[in-house]
C-alpha positions in Angstrom: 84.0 -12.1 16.4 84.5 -15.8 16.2 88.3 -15.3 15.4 88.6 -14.0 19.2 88.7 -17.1 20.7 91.6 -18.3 18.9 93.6 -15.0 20.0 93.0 -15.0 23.3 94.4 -18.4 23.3 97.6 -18.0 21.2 98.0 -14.8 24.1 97.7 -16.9 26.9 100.6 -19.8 25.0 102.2 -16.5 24.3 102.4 -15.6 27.6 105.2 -18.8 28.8 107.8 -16.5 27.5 106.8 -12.9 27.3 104.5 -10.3 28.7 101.1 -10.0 26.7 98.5 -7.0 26.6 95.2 -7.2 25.3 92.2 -4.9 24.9 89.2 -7.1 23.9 85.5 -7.2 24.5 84.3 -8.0 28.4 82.6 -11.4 27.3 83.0 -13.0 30.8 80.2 -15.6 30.4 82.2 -17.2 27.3 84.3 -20.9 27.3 87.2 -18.8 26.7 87.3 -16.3 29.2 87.0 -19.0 32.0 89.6 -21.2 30.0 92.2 -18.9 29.2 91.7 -15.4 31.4 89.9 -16.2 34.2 92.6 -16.4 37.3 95.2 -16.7 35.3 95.6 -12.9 34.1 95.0 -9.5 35.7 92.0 -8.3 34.4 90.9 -4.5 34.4 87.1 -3.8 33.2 87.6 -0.3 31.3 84.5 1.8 32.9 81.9 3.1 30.1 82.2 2.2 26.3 85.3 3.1 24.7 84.9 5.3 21.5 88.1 5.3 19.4 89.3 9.5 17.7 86.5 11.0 16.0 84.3 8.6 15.9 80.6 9.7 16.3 79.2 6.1 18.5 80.9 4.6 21.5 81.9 0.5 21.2 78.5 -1.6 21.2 80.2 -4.1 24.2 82.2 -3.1 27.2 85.6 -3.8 27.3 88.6 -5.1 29.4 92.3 -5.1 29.8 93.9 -8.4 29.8 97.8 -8.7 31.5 99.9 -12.2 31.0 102.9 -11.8 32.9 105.9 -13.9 31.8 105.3 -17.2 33.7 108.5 -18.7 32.3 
């Protein structure tokens, strides 16, 4: 929602001094992804729509793996 630019954010500061992982929605037209992802993490699109246990309907957005790697 609109909490997830502020994450993605406190990942990437997160990231001067340890190595972060996220699994968040693919929103690659947003501020944030170019900001804060965008050449600056390894990025791995997740192919389909992820659907969590039991659950009876698949995610409503695609999604994508987001690697920081220690850059201090």
């Amino acid at each position: 929602g609109r909490e997830l630019p502020k994450w993605v954010k406190k990942c990437y500061e997160a990231s001067d001094n340890a190595l972060v992982v996220m699994l968040i929605p693919a929103r690659t037209d947003t501020r944030w992804f170019h900001e804060y992802i965008y050449g600056k993490a390894e990025i791995r699109f997740i192919k389909g729509r992820l659907k969590f246990g039991a659950a009876k309907n698949s995610a409503p957005f695609p999604s994508m793996i987001v690697i920081y790697k220690k850059r201090k």
